[in-house]
C-alpha positions in Angstrom: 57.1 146.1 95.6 59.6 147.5 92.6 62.4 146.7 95.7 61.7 143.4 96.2 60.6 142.6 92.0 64.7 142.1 91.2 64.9 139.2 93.9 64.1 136.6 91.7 67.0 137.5 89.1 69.3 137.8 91.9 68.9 134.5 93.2 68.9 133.1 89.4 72.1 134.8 89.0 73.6 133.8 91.8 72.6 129.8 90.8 74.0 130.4 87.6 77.3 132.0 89.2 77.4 128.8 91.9 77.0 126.6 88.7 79.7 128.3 86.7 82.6 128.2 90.1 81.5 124.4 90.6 82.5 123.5 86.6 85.5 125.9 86.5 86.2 124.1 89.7 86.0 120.5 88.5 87.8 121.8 84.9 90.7 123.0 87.3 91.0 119.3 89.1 90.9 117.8 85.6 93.7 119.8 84.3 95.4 119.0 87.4 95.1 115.1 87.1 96.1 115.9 83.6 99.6 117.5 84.1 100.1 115.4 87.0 100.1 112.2 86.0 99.6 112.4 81.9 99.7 108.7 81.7 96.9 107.9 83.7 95.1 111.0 82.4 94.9 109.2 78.7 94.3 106.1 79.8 91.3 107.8 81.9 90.3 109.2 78.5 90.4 105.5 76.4 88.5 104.3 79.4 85.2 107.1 79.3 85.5 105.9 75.4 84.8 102.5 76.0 82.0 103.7 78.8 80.6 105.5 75.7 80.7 103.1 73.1 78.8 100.5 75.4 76.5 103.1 76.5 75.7 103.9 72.4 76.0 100.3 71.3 72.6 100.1 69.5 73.9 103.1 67.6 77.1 102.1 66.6 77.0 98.6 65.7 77.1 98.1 62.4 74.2 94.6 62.8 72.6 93.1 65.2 74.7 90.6 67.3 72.4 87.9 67.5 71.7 87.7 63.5 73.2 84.6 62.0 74.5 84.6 58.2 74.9 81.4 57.1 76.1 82.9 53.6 79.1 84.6 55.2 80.1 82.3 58.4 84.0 82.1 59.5 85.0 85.0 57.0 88.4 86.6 57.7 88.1 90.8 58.6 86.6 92.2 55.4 85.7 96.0 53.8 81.8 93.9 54.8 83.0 92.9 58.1 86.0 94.6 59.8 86.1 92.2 62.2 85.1 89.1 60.4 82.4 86.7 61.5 82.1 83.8 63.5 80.8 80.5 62.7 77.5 81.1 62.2 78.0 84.2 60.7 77.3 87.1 63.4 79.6 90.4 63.0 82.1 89.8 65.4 82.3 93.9 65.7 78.7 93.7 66.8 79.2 91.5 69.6 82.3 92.9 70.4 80.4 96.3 71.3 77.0 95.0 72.4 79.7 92.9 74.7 81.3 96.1 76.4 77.5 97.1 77.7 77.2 93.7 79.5 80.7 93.3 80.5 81.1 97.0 81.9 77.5 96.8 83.4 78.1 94.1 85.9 81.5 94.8 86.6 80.5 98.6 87.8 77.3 96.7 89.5 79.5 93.8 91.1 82.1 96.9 92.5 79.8 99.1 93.0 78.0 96.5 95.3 81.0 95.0 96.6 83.0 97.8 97.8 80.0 99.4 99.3 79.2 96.1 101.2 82.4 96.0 102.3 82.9 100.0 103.4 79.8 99.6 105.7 80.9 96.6 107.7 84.5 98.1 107.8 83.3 101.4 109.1 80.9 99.7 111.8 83.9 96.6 112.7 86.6 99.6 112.9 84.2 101.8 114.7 82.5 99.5 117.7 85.7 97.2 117.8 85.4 94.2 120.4 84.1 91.1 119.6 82.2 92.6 116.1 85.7 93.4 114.9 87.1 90.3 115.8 84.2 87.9 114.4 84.2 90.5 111.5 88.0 89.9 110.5 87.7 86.4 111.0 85.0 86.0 108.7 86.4 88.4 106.2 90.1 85.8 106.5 87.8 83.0 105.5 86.8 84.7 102.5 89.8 86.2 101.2 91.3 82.7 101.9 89.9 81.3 98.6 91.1 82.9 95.2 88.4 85.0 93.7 87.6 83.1 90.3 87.2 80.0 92.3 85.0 81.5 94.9 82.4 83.6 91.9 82.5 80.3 90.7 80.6 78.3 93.4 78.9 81.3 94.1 77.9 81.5 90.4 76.6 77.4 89.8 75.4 77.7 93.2 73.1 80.3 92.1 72.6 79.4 88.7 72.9 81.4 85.7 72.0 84.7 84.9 73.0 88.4 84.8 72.0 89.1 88.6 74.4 86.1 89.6 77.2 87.0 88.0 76.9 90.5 89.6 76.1 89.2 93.4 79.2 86.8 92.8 81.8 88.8 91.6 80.8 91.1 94.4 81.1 88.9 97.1 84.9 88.2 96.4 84.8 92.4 96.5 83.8 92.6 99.8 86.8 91.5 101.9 89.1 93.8 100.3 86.1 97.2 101.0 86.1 95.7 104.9 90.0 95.9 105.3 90.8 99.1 103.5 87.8 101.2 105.3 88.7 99.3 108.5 92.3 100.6 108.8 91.0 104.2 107.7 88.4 104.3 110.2 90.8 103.0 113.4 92.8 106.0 112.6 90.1 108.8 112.2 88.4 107.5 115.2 90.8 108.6 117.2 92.0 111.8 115.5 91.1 115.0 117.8 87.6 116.9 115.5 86.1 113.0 116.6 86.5 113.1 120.3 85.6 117.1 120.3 82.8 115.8 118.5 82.1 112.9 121.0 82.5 115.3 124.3 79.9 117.2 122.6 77.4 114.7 122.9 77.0 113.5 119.3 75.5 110.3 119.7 77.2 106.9 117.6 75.6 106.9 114.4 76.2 110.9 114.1 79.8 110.2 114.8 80.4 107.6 111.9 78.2 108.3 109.3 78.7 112.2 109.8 83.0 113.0 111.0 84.0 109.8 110.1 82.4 108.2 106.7 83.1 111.7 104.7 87.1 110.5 105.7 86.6 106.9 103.7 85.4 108.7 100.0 89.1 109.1 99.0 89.7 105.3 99.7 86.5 103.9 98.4 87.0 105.7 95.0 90.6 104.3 95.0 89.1 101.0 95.6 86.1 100.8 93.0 88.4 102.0 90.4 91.3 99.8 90.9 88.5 97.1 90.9 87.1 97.3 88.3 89.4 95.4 85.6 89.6 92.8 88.4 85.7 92.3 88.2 86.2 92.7 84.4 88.5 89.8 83.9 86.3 87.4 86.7 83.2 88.4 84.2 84.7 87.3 80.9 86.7 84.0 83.1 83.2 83.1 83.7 82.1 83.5 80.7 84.9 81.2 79.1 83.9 78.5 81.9 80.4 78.6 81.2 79.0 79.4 84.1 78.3 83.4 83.4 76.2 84.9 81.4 74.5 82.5 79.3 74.4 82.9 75.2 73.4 84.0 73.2 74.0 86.7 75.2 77.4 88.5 73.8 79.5 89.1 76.1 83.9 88.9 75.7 84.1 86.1 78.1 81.4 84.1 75.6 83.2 85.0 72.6 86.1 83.3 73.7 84.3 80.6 74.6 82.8 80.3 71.6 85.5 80.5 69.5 86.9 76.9 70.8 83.5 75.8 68.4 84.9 77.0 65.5 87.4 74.2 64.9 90.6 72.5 66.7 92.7 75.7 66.0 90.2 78.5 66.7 90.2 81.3 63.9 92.6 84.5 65.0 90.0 87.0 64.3 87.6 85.5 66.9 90.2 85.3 69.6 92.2 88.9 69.1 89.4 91.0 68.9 87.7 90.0 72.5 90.5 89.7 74.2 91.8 92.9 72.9 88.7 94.8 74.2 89.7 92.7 77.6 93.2 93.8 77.5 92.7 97.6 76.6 89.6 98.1 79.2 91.3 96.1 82.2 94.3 98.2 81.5 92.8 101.3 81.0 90.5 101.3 84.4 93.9 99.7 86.5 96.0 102.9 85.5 93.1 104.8 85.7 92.7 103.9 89.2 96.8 104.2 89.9 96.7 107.8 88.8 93.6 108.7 91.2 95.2 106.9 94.3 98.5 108.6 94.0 96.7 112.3 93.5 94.1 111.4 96.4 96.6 109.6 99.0 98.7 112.3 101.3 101.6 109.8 101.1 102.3 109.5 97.5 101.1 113.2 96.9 103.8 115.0 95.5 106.1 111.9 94.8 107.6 110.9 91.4 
């Protein structure tokens, strides 16, 4: 009994050990990323601080976004109001943060939907081939042959407004471009020689893509959902401006924008800047973000200037 009474502690130790190597391990790939591409590695770092400040907007909004001041409507940036206020008074710094949550929350549900849509029916067109694959890529031409504002558009007034909507049209226009990328990867791993050994061993179809083959599309899906995601951004606050996204009162940048046409022939600069700032700075942080992890997970560009 006093043998076996230290077992416990060993295994606890040996967790905590596992736990230690895996965040040493993911430090070490960080500091990697970093010295390898320092560009995208700050940019990386100005996009996890907007994921923040949306994810703590209640905290860190100085009002609430929906409160009208009728006392202090269309004031220039102020000690009061940094960012001014619109024409019915709300604190445009409000909005502009309670905006980030809604604007970063269906562009990572749109991607995240998208791409994934579009990963499953490349792996299964690439993988069975034959008429699947060639129904599959016509279908998936006929899609990407409509630009994608105009196609989350109709999606969007076809549908009808909402949060949901937006998020199911932006990522249908994501789809084509999940099937075509994971295609291509998976009509080259198919063939490499760890399948077949694995396919003369008896492993039946589903075993061979979702267990060899699927592991071999991470690296390109990440590359993917990351490079998407200023493109779902800007489709977002383009439907917003249209007025067929998110409805207000709802703050969102693309609704901001369009609001600010209310204020007057010659919209104040205040309620123009700051939106499309925050559209600017996020858009370009997430697309060089998304350059730096391609060229550190692709075998091609590893190593190149």
């Amino acid at each position: 009994m006093s043998a076996a009474a230290p077992a416990p502690e060993a295994a606890s130790a040996a967790v905590a050990s596992a736990g230690q190597r895996r965040r040493r391990g993911i430090g070490a790939a960080l500091a990697a990323f970093a010295r390898r591409s320092p560009l995208s590695a700050f940019w990386g770092v100005v996009a996890a601080a907007i994921v923040l400040v949306a994810l703590a907007a209640p905290l860190i909004a100085p009002s609430d976004p929906l409160a009208a001041n009728f006392r202090q409507m269309g004031r220039p940036p102020s000690e009061a109001a940094w960012f001014g206020t619109d024409q019915v008074g709300r604190d445009v710094l409000s909005r502009v943060i309670h905006g980030s949550r809604v604007s970063l929350t269906v562009a990572f549900g749109a991607v995240l939907l998208g791409t994934t849509l579009g990963a499953l029916w490349g792996l299964a067109s690439g993988f069975f081939g034959g008429r699947f694959d060639l129904v599959s890529q016509r279908v998936i031409e006929f899609m990407q042959s409509f630009p994608d504002l105009i196609l989350a558009m109709a999606i969007a007034m076809a549908l009808g407004a909402g949060t949901g909507t937006v998020i199911v049209a932006i990522a249908i226009t994501r789809i084509p471009f999940g099937g075509r990328v994971i295609r291509s990867v998976v009509l080259s791993v198919k063939e490499m020689p760890f399948v077949e050994a694995a396919r003369g061993l008896g492993a039946s179809k589903w075993r061979l893509m979702f267990r060899h083959i699927l592991p071999q599309c991470v690296a390109p899906y990440l590359i993917l959902a990351t490079a998407h995601l200023g493109v779902a951004i800007v489709i977002e606050a383009s439907l917003g401006f249209l007025g067929v996204g998110i409805p207000p009162p709802t703050p969102t940048w693309g609704n901001m924008l369009a609001d600010s046409l209310n204020a007057g022939l010659v919209p104040p600069w205040w309620l123009v800047l700051f939106p499309g700032l925050a559209i600017t700075l996020t858009v370009l942080a997430f697309n060089l973000l998304g350059d730096g992890i391609r060229d550190m997970l692709d075998p091609k560009l590893r190593g190149s200037v």
